[in-house]
N, C-alpha and C positions, 0 to 999 in steps of 0.2 A: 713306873719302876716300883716293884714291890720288895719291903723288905720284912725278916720275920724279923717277932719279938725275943728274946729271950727269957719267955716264961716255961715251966714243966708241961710235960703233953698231959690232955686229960686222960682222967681212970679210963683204962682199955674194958668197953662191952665184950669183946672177943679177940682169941687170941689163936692164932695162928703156928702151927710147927714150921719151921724152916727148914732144919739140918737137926742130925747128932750132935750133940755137943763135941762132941772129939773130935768131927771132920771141920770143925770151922777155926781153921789154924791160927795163933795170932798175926797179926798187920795180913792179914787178908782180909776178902769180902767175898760174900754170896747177892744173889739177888732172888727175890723172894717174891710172887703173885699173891697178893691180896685181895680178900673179897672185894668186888667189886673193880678188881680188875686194874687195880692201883702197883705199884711195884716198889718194894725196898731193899733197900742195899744194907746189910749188917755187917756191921764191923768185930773186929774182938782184936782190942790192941795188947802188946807185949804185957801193960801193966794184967790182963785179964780181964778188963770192961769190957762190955758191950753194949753196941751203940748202935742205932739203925735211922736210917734216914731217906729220902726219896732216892728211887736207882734213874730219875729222869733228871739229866745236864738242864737247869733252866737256862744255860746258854744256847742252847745248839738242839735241845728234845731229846738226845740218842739216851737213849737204855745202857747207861755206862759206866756209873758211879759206881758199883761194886768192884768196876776192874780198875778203881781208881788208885792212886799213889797215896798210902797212908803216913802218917807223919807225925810232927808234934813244932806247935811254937809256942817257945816260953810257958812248958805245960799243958798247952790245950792240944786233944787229942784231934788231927785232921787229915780232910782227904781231899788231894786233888783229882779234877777231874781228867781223864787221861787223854782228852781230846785235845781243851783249850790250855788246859793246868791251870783252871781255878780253883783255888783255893776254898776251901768251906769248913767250919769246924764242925766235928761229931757230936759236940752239944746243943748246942743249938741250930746247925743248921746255916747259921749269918757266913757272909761273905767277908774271907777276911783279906781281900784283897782290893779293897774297898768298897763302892756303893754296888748295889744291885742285887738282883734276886735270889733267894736263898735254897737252900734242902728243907723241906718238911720233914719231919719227927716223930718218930715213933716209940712207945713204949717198948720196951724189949727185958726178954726176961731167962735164965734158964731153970727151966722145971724136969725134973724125971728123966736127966739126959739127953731132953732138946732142949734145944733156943726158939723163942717164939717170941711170936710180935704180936703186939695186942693194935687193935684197932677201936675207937669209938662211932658206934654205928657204922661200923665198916670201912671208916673213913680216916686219913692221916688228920692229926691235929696242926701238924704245919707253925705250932708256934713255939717249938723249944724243943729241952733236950732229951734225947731218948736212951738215956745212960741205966746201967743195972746198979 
């Protein structure tokens, strides 16, 4: 059983356009290919944040978490997923419905009218939160 830490993702090497900022509505999600073939799900909650994290359910594998159920407890901004409805926060990724495997984490950012996700060597950091 793996679980992540709740440390910041590291400085992104490369960053990725997703979407126009305008089309990414809040409490929805997009899902997004990353180099290397990797997939995130970005968030942008009603407060305006944005948050990106792995689009693969480490319950079940499917490519889902974008179309996941966004939410909030006691503050923290989260998405369940739409399959099993686990629960997972947008900051870090941890399971908050208790033990078990998490969402990897992504830098995310908006520049110049898109939203982008940065990668470190092409790669999710997997250990915290991918908040703007």
């Amino acid at each position: 059983m793996s679980v992540l830490t709740t440390q910041t993702p590291a400085a992104a090497d490369a960053w990725t356009a997703v979407c126009p900022s305008a089309l990414l509505a809040a409490e929805r999600g997009t899902a997004a290919l990353l180099p290397g073939g990797e997939q995130a799900a970005v968030f942008r909650t009603a407060a305006g944040e944005l948050y990106a994290v792995s689009n693969i359910d480490p319950f079940t594998g499917a490519a889902v978490i974008a179309r996941g159920i966004t939410g909030d407890r006691a503050g923290e901004p989260t998405v369940a997923s739409p399959l099993l409805k686990h629960v997972f926060s947008l900051r870090t990724g941890l399971p908050l419905d208790g033990e078990g495997p998490g969402l990897a984490t992504y830098p995310v950012r908006e520049r110049d009218g898109q939203v982008e996700v940065g990668t470190a060597d092409g790669t999710a950091d997997g250990t915290g939160g991918g908040r703007l």
